[in-house]
Rosetta silent file (secondary structure, phi, psi, omega in degrees, C-alpha in Angstrom):
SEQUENCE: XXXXXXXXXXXXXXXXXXXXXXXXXXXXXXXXXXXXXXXXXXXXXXXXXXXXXXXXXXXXXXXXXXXXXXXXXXXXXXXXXXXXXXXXXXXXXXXXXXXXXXXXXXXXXXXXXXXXXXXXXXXXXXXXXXXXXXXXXXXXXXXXXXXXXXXXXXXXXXXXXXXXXXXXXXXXXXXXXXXXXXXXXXXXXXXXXXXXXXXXXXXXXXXXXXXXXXXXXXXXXXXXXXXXXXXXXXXXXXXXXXXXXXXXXXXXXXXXXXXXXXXXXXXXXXXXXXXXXX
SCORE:     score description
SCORE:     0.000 S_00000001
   1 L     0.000  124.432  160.247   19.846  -32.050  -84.787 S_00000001
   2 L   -22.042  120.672  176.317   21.363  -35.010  -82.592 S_00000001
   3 L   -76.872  162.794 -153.717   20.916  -33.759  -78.794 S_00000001
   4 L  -104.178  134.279  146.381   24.667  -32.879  -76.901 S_00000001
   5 L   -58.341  109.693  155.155   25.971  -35.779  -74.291 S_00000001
   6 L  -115.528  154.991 -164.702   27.613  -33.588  -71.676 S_00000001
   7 L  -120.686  142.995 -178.941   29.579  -34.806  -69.420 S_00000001
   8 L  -103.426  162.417 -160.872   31.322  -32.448  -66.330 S_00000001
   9 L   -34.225  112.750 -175.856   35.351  -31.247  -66.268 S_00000001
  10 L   -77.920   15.045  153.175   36.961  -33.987  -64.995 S_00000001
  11 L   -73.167  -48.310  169.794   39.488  -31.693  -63.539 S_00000001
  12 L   -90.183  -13.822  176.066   36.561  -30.211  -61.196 S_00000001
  13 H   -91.757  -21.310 -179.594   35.028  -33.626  -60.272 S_00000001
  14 H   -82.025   14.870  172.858   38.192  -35.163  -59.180 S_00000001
  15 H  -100.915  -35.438  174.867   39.255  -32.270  -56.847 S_00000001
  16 H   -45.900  -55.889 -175.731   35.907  -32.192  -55.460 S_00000001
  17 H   -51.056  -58.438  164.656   35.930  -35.725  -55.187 S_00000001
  18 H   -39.332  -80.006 -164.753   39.723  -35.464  -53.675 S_00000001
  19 H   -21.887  -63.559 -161.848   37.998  -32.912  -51.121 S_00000001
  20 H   -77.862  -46.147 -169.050   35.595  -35.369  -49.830 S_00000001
  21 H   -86.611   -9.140  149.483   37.601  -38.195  -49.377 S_00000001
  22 H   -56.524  -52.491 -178.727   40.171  -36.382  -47.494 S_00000001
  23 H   -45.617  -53.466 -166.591   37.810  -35.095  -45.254 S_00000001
  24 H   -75.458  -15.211  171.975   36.714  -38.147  -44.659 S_00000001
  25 H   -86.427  -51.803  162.196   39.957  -39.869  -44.252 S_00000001
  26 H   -74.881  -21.784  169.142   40.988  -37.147  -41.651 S_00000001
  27 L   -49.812  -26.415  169.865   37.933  -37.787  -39.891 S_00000001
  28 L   -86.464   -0.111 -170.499   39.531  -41.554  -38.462 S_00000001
  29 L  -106.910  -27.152 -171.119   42.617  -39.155  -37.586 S_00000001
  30 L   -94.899  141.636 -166.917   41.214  -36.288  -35.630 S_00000001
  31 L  -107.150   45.580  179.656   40.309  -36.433  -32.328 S_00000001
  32 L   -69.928  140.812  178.886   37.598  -33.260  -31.917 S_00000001
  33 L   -55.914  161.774 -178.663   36.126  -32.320  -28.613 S_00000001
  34 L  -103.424  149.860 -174.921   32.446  -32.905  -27.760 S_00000001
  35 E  -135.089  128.592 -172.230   30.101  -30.723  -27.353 S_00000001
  36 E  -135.713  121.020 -166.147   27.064  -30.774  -25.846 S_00000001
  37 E  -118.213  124.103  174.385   23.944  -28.419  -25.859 S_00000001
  38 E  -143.780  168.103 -176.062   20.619  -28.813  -24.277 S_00000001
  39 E  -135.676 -157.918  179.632   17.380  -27.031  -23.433 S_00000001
  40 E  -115.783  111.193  147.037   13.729  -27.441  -21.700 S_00000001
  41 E  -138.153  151.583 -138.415   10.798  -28.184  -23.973 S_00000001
  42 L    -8.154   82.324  149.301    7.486  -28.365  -22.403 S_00000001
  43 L    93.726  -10.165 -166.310    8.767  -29.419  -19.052 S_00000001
  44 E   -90.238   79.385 -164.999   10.664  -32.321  -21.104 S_00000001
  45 E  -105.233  173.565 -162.006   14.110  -31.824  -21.369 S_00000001
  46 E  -111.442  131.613  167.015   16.233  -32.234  -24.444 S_00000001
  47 E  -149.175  165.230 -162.378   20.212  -32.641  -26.057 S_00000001
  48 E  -130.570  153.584  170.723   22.060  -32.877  -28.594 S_00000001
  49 E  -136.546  132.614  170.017   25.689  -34.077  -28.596 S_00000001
  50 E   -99.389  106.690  178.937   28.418  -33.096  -31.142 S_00000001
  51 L   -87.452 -171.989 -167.031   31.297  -35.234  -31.717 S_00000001
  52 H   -98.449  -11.053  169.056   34.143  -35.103  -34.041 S_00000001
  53 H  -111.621   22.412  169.182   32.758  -37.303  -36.602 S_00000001
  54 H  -102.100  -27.812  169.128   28.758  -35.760  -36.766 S_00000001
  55 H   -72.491  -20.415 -169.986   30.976  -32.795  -37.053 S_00000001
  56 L   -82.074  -34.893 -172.560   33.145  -34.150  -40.461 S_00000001
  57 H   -31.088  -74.036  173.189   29.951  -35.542  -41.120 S_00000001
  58 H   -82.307   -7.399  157.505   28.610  -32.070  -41.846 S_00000001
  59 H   -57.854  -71.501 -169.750   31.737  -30.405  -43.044 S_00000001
  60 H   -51.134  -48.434  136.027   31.117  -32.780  -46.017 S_00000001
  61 H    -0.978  -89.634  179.698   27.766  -32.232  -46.597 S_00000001
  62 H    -1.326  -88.424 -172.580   29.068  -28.812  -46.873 S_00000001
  63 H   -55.528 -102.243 -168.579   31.800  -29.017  -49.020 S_00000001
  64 H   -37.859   -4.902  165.319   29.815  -31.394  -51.586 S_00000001
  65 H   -71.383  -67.402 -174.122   26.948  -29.314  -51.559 S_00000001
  66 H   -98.660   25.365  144.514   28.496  -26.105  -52.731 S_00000001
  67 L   -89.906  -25.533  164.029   30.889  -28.226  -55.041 S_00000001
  68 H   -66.457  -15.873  177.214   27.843  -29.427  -56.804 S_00000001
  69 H   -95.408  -15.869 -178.742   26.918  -26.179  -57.170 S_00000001
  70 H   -88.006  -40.805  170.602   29.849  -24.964  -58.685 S_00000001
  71 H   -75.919  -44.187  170.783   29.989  -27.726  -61.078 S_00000001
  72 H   -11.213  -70.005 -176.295   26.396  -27.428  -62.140 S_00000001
  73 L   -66.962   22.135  159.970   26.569  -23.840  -63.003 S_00000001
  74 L  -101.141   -3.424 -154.485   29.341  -25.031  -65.409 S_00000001
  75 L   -92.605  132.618  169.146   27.045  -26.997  -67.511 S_00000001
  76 H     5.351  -80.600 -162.041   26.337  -25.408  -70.962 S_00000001
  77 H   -38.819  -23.848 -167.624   22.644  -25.095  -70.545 S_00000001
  78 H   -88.042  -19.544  177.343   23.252  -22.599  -67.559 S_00000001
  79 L   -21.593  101.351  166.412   25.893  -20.738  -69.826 S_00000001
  80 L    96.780   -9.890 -169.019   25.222  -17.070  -69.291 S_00000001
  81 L  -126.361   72.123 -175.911   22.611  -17.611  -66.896 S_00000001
  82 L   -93.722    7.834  143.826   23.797  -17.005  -63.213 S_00000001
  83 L   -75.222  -12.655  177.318   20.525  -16.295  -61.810 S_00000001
  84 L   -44.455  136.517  175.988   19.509  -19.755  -62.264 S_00000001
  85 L   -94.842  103.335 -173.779   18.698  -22.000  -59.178 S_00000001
  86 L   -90.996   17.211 -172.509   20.913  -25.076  -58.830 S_00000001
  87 H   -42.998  -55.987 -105.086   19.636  -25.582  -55.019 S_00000001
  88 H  -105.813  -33.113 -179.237   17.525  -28.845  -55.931 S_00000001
  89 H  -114.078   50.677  160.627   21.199  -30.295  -56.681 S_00000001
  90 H  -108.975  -20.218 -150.125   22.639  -30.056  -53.790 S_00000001
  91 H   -84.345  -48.918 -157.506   20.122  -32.278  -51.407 S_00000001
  92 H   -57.387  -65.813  178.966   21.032  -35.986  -53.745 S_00000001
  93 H   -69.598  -31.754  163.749   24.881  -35.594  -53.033 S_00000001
  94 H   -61.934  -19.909  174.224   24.687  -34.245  -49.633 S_00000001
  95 H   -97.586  -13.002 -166.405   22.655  -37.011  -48.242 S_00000001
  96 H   -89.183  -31.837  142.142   24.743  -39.491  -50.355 S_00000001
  97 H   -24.966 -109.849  152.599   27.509  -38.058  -48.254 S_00000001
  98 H    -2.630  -49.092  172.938   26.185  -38.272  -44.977 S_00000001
  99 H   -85.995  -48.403  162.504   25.195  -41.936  -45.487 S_00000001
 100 H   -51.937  -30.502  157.908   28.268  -42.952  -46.686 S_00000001
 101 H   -56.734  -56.916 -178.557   30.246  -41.177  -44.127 S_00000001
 102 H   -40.813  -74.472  156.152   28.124  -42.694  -41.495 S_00000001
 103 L   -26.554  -38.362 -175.341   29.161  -46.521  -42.865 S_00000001
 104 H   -79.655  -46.755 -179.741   32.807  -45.439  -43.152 S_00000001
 105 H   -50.975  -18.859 -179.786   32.423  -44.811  -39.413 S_00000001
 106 H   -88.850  -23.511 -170.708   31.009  -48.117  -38.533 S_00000001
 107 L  -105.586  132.324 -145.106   33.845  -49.877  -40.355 S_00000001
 108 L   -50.216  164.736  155.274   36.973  -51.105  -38.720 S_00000001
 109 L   -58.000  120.803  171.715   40.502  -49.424  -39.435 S_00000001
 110 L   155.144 -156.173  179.518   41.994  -51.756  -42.306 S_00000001
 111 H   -73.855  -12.928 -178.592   41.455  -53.089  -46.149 S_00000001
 112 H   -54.381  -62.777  177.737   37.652  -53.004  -45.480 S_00000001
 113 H   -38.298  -49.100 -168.833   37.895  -49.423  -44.596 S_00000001
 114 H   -89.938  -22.319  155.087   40.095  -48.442  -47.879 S_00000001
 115 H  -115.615   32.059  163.828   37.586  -50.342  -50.036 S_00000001
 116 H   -80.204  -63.534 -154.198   34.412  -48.365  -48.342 S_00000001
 117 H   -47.249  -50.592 -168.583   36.579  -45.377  -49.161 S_00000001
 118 H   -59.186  -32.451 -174.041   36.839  -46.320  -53.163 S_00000001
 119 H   -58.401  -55.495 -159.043   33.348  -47.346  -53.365 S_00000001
 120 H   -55.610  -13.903 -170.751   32.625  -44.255  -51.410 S_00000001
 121 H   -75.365  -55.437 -116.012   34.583  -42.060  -54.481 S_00000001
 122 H   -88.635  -93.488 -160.671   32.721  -44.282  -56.735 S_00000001
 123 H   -38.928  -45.508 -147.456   28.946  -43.459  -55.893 S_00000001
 124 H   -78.914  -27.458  168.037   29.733  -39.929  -55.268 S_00000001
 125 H   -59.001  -52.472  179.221   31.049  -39.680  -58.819 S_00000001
 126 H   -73.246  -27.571  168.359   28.150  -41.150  -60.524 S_00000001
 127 H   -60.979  -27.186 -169.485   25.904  -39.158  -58.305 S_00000001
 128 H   -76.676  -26.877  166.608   27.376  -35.857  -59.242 S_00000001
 129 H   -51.654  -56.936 -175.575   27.700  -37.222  -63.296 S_00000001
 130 H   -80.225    7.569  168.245   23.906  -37.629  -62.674 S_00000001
 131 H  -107.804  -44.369  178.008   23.006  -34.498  -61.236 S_00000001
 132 H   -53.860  -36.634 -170.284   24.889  -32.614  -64.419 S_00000001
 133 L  -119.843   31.199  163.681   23.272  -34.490  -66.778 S_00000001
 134 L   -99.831   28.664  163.976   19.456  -34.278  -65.451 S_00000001
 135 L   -67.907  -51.608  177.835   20.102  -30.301  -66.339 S_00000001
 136 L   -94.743  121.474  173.206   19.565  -30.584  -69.759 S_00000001
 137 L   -80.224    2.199 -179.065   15.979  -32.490  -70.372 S_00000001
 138 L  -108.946    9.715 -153.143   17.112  -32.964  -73.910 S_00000001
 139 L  -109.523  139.708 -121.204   20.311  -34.628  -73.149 S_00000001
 140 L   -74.962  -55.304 -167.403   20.298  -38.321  -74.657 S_00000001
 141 L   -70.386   16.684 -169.158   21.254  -40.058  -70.964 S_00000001
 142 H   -49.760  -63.118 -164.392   18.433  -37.698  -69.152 S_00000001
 143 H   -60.973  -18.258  166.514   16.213  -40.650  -68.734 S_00000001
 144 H   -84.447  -51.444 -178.046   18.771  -43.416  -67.005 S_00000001
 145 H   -54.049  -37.908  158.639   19.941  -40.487  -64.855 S_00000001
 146 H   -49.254  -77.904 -171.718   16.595  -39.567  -63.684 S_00000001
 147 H   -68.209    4.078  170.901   15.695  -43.147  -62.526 S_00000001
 148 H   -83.814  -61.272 -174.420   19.228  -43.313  -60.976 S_00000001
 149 H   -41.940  -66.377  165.335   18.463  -40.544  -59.224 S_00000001
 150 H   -34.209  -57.055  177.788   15.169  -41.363  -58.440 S_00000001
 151 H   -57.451  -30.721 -168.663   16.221  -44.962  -56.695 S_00000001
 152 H   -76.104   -9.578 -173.883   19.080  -43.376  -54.603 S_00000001
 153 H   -99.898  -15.339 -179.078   16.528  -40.845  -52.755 S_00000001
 154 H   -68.806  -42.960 -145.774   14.024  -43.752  -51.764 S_00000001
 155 H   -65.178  -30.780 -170.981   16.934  -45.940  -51.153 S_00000001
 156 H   -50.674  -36.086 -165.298   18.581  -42.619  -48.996 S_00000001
 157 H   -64.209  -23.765 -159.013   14.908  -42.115  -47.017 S_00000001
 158 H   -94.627  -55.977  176.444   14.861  -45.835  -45.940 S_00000001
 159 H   -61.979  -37.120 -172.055   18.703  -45.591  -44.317 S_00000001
 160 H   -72.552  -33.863  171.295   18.153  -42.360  -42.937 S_00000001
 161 H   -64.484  -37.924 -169.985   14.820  -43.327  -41.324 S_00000001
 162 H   -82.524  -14.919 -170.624   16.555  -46.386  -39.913 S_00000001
 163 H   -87.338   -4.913  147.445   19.477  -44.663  -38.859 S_00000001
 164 H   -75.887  -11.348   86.037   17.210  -42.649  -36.677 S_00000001
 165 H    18.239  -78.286 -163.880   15.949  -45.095  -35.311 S_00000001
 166 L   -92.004   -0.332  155.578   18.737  -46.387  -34.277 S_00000001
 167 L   -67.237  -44.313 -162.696   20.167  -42.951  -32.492 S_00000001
 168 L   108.661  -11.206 -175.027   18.075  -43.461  -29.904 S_00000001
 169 L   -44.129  160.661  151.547   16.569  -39.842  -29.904 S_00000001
 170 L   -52.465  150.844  172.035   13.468  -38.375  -28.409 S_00000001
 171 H   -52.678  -14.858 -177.320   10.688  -38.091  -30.449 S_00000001
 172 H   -99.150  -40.247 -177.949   10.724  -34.649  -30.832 S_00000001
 173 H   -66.010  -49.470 -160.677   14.316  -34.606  -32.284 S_00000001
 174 H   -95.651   26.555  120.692   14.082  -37.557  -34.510 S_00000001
 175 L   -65.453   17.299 -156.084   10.469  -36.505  -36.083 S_00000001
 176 L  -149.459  -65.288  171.096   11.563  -32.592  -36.734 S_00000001
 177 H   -77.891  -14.415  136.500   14.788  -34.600  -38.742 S_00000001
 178 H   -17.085  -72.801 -170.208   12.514  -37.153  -40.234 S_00000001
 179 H   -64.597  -32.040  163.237   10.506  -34.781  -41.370 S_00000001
 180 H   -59.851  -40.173 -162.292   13.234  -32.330  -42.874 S_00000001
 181 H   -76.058  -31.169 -157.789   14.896  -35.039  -44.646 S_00000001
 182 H   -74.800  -47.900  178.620   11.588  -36.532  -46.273 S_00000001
 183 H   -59.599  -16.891  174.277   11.137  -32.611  -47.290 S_00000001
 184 H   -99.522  -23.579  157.016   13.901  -32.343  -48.836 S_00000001
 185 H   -41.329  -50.093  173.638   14.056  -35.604  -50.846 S_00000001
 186 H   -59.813  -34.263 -168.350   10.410  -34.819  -51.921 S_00000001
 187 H   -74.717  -33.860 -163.207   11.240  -31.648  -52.969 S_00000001
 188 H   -78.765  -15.015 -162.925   14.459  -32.893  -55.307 S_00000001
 189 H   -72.596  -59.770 -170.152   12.119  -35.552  -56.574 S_00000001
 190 H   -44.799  -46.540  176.551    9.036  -32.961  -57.500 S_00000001
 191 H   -75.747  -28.053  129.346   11.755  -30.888  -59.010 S_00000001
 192 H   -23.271  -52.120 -179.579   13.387  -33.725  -61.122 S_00000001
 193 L   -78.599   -2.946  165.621    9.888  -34.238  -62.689 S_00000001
 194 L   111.274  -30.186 -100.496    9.848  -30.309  -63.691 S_00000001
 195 L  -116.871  151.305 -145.640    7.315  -29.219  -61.572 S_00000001
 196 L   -80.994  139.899 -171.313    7.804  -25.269  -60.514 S_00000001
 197 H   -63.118  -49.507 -158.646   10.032  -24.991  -57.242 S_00000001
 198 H   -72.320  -39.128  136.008    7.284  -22.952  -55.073 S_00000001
 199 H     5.308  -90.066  165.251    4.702  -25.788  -55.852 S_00000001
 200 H   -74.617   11.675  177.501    6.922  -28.662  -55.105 S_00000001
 201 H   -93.401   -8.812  171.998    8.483  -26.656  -51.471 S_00000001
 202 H  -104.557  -12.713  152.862    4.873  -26.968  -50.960 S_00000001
 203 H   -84.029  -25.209  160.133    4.188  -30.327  -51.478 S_00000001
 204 H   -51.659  -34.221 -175.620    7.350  -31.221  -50.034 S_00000001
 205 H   -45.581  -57.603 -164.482    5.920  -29.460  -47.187 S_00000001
 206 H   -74.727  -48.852 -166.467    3.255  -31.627  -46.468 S_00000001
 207 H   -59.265  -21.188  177.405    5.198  -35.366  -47.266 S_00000001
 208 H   -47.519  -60.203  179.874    7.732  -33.474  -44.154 S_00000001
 209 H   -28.413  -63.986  175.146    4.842  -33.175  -42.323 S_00000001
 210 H   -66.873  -45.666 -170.390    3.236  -37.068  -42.625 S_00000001
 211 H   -63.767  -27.372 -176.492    6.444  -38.206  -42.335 S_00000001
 212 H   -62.729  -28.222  173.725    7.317  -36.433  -39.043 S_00000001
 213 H   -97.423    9.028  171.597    4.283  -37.944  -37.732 S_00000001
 214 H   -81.943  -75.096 -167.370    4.854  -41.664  -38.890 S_00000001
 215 H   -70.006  -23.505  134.300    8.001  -41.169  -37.096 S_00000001
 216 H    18.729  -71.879 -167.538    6.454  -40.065  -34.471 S_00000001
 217 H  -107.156  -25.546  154.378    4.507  -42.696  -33.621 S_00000001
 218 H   -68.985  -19.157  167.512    7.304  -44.935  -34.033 S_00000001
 219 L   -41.894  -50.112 -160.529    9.285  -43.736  -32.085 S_00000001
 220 L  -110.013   25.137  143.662    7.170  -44.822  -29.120 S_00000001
 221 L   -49.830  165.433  127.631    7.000  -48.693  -31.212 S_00000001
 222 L  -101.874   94.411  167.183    9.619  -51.175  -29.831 S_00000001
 223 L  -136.263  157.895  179.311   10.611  -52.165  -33.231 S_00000001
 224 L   -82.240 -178.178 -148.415   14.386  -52.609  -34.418 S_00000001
 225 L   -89.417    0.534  174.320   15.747  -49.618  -36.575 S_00000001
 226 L   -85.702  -56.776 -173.014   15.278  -51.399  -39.923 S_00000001
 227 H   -46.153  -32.933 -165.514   11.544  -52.142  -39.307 S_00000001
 228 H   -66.001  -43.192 -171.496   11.367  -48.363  -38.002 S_00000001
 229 H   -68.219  -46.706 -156.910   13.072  -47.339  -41.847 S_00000001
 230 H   -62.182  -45.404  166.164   11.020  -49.978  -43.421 S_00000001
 231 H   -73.964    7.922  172.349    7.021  -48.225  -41.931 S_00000001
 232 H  -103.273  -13.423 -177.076    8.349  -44.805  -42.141 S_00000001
 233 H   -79.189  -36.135  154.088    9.164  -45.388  -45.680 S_00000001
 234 H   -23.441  -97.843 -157.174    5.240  -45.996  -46.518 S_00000001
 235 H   -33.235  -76.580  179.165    3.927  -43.141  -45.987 S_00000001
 236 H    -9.784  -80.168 -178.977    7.045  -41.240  -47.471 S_00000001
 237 H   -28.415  -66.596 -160.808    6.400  -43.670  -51.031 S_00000001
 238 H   -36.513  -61.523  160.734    2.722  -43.058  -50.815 S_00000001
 239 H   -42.626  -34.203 -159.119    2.857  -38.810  -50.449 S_00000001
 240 H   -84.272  -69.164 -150.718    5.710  -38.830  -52.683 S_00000001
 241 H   -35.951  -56.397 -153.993    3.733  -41.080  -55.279 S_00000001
 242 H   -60.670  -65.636 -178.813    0.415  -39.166  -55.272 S_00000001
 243 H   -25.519  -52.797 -169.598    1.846  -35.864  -55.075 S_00000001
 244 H   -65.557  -49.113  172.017    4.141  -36.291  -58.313 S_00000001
 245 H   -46.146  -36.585 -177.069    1.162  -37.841  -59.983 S_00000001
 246 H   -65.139  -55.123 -169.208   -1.369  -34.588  -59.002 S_00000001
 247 H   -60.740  -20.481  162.055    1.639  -32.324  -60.251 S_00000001
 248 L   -93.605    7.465  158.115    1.660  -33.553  -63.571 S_00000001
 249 L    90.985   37.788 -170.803   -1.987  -33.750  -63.623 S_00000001
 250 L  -134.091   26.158 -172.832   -2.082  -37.577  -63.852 S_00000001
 251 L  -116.044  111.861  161.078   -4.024  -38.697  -60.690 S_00000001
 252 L  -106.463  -74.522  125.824   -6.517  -40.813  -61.640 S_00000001
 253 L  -121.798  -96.316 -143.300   -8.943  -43.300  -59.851 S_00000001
 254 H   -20.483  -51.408 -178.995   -6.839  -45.972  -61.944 S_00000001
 255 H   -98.332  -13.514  143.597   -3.793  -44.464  -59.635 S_00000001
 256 H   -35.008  -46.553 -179.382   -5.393  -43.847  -56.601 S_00000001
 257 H   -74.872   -9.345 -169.210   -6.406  -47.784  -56.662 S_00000001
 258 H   -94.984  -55.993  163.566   -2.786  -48.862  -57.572 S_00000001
 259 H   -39.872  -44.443 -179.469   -1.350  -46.602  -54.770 S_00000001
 260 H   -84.895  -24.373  175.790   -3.443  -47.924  -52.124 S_00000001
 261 H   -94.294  -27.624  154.690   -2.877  -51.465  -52.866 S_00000001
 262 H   -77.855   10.185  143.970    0.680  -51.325  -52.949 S_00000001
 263 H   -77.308  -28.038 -160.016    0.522  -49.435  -49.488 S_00000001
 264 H  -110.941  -12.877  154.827   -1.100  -51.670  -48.040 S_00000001
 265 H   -64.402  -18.701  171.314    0.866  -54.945  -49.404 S_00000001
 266 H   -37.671  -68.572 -177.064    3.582  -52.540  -48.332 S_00000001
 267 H   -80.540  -65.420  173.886    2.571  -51.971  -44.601 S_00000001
 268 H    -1.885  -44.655 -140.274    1.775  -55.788  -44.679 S_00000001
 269 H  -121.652  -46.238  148.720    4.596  -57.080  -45.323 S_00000001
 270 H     5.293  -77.237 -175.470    6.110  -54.106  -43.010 S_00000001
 271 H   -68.012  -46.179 -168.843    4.041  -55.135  -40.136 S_00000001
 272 H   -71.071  -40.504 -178.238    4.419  -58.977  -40.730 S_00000001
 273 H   -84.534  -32.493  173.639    8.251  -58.375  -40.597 S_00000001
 274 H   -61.093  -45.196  175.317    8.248  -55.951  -37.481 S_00000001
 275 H   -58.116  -31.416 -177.262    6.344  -58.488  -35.312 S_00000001
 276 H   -56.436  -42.818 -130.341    8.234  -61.467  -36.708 S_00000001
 277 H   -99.539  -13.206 -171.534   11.423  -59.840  -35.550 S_00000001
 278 L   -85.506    0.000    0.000    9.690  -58.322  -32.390 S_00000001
């Protein structure tokens, strides 16, 4: 028997879709108050400030998060099966969100702006097409969806790292969101590759970990916020690589030596660019 293409209701992604790019549209209109919360940690102290578009920011998240979940659990395979856990397809569109929001914020009022927004329609559509149809592992386009997938979470970890960077935070905030975000990319990757959700939350665990302490130490670098994306994104590759390789039971000395020398043409080329530009 032929394996089934499926594709999801094009009725629920273009209201979904609709959702998000209102939000995002009212976000250049509304004018929300700021808010600002801080505390004391050891003797150091610390804030956060909320504005009105890190607040739309995270409405959208939101909203594309549990619309992805709602279309998943439409797809055949899940058919009858509402204990099933669609978490793992939530993290790909919510960060694709997030980044894309950010960029529509950077870009002037005009035609630029209204052809971020279509683009911005665009990608969110093919991510969510590409979260539906890495459901079924039998479904003909699994393997182009996968590696779609796959590129958009390095390429997310490298903008998000730079864009953190480029807040300006203490070290304690932007390693503790470093470190979340790497865990949760690692986890949708480890979970893309099949590998059992308590497993990968625990390998995810650890690339959170290295990364929070890469960024870390960058933090207290004077490098610009690309170089900062470009070394925090080592490690991140490296952890990620090995990890996926142990969980299927494929780490050999053959990929241990292949790992290490593309880290270290990696940080090379890394290092070689952070100095030029420093």
């Amino acid at each position: 028997m032929q394996p089934t293409r499926h594709l999801p209701s094009r009725d629920r992604l273009s209201v979904l879709t609709a959702v998000i790019l209102l939000a995002f549209a009212l976000s250049r209109f509304l004018n929300l108050p700021t808010r600002s919360y801080g505390t004391t940690i050891f003797g150091s102290p610390l804030g956060i400030e909320l504005n009105g578009p890190v607040l739309m920011l995270l409405l959208v998240a939101t909203l594309i998060s549990t619309g992805a979940d709602a279309l998943i659990r439409s797809h055949p395979a899940l058919a009858g099966h509402p204990e099933a856990r669609t978490a793992a397809h939530w993290i790909l569109p919510g960060a694709t969100a997030v980044v894309l929001g950010a960029a529509l914020n950077q870009a002037p009022a005009g035609p630029l702006w209204w052809l971020g927004l279509g683009l911005t329609a665009l990608a969110l559509i093919l991510v969510l097409v590409a979260e539906y149809t890495v459901v079924d592992h039998h479904d003909p386009a699994w393997d182009l969806a996968a590696l779609g997938l796959t590129a958009l979470a390095y390429v997310l970890a490298l903008i998000l790292f730079a864009l953190l960077r480029s807040l300006g935070a203490r070290a304690l905030i932007s390693a503790s969101i470093g470190g979340m975000v790497a865990a949760a990319l690692a986890w949708r990757l480890f979970t893309l590759k099949a590998a059992a959700p308590s497993r990968a939350a625990l390998y995810a665990a650890v690339v959170g970990v290295v990364v929070a302490e890469a960024v870390w130490a960058l933090n207290y670098w004077r490098v610009v916020p690309r170089s900062a994306g470009l070394l925090a994104m080592i490690p991140f590759y490296l952890v990620v690589g090995l990890s996926q390789q142990h969980l299927l039971a494929g780490l050999t000395r053959r990929i241990w030596l292949e790992y290490i020398v593309v880290g270290s043409l990696g940080l090379a080329v890394a290092l070689f660019y952070s100095l030029g530009e420093g």
